[in-house]
C-alpha positions as CSV (number, residue, x, y, z in Angstrom):
1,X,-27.9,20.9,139.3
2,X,-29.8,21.7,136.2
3,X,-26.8,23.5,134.6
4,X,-24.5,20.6,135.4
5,X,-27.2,18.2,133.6
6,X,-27.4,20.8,130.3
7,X,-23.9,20.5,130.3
8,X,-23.0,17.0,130.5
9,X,-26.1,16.5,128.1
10,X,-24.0,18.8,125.7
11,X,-20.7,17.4,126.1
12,X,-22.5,13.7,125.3
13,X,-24.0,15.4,121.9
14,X,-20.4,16.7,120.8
15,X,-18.6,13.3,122.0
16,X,-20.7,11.5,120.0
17,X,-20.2,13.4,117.2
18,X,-16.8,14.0,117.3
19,X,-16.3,10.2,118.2
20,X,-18.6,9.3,114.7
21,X,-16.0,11.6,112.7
22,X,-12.8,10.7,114.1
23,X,-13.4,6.9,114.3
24,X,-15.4,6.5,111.3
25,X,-17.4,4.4,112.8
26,X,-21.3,5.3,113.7
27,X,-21.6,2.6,116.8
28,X,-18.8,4.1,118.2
29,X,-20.2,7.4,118.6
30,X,-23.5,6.1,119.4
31,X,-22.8,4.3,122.5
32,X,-20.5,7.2,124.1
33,X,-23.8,9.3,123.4
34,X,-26.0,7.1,124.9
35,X,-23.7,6.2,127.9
36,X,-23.2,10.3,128.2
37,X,-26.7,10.9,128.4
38,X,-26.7,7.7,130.6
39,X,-24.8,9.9,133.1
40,X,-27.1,13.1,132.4
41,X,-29.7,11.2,133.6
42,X,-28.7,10.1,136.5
43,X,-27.5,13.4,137.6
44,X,-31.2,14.5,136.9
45,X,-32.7,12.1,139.1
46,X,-30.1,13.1,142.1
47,X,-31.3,16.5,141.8
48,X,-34.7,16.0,141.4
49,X,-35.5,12.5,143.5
50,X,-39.3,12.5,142.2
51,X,-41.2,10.1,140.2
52,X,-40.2,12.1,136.7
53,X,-36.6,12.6,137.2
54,X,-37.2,8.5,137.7
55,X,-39.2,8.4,134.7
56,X,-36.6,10.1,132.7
57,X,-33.6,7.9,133.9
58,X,-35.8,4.9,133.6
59,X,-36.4,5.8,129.9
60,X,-32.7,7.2,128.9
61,X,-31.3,3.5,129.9
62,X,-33.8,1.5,128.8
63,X,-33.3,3.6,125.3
64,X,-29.6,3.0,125.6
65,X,-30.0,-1.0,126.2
66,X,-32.4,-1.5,123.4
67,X,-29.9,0.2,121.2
68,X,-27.5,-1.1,122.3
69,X,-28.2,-4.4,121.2
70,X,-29.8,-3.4,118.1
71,X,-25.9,-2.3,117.4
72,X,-23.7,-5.4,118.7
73,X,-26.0,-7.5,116.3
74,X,-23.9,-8.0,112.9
75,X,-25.4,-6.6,110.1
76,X,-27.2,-8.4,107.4
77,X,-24.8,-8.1,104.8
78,X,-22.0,-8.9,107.0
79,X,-23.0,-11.9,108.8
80,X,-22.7,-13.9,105.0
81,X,-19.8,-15.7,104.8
82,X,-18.5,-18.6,102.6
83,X,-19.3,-22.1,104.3
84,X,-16.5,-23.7,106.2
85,X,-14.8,-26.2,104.5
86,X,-15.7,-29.9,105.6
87,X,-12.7,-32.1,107.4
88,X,-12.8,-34.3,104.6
89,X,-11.7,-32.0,102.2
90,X,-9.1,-31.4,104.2
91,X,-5.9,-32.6,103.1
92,X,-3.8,-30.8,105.9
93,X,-6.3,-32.6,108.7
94,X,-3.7,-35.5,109.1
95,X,-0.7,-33.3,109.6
96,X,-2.6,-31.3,112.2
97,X,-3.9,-34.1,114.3
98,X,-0.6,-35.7,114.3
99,X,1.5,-32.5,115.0
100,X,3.4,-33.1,112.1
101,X,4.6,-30.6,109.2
102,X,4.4,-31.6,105.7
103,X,2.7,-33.1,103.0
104,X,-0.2,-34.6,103.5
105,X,-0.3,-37.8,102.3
106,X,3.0,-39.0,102.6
């Protein structure tokens, strides 16, 4: 059982690494590694049923949920966005509650 853990703990560390360079995108790999390693544990605590394989699943998923939120938070710089434009300015409003096409206006 111990090999079976090494090895999936492996194959998480080079699918989150090769998912960060093919898709560019660091959350990506992140969560395949965590949710890998998710697995690793749990295959840890079937072969060994004590209180520290428990420990050490306990700790792997509570690791992956508080990153896991940490990462499907937007990020500071790209949470600002322009304010939405108020109805009144609006000059299409008319059109759209009517169903019409147009000019507005008319």
């Amino acid at each position: 059982m111990a090999a079976l853990v090494t090895a999936v703990t492996a194959v998480a560390l080079v699918s989150g690494v090769v998912t960060t360079l093919v898709t560019g995108a660091l959350r990506s790999g992140v969560r395949v590694l965590l949710d890998l390693l998710t697995a690793a544990g749990l295959l840890r605590l079937a072969g060994d049923p004590g209180w520290h394989g428990l420990a050490g699943a306990v700790a792997i998923i509570a690791l992956r949920q508080l990153l896991g939120a940490a990462l499907s938070r937007p990020a500071a710089w790209s949470a600002r966005q322009s304010p939405a434009r108020c109805a009144e300015d609006d000059h299409h409003l008319p059109l759209a509650s009517k169903g019409e096409t147009g000019k507005a206006g008319g």
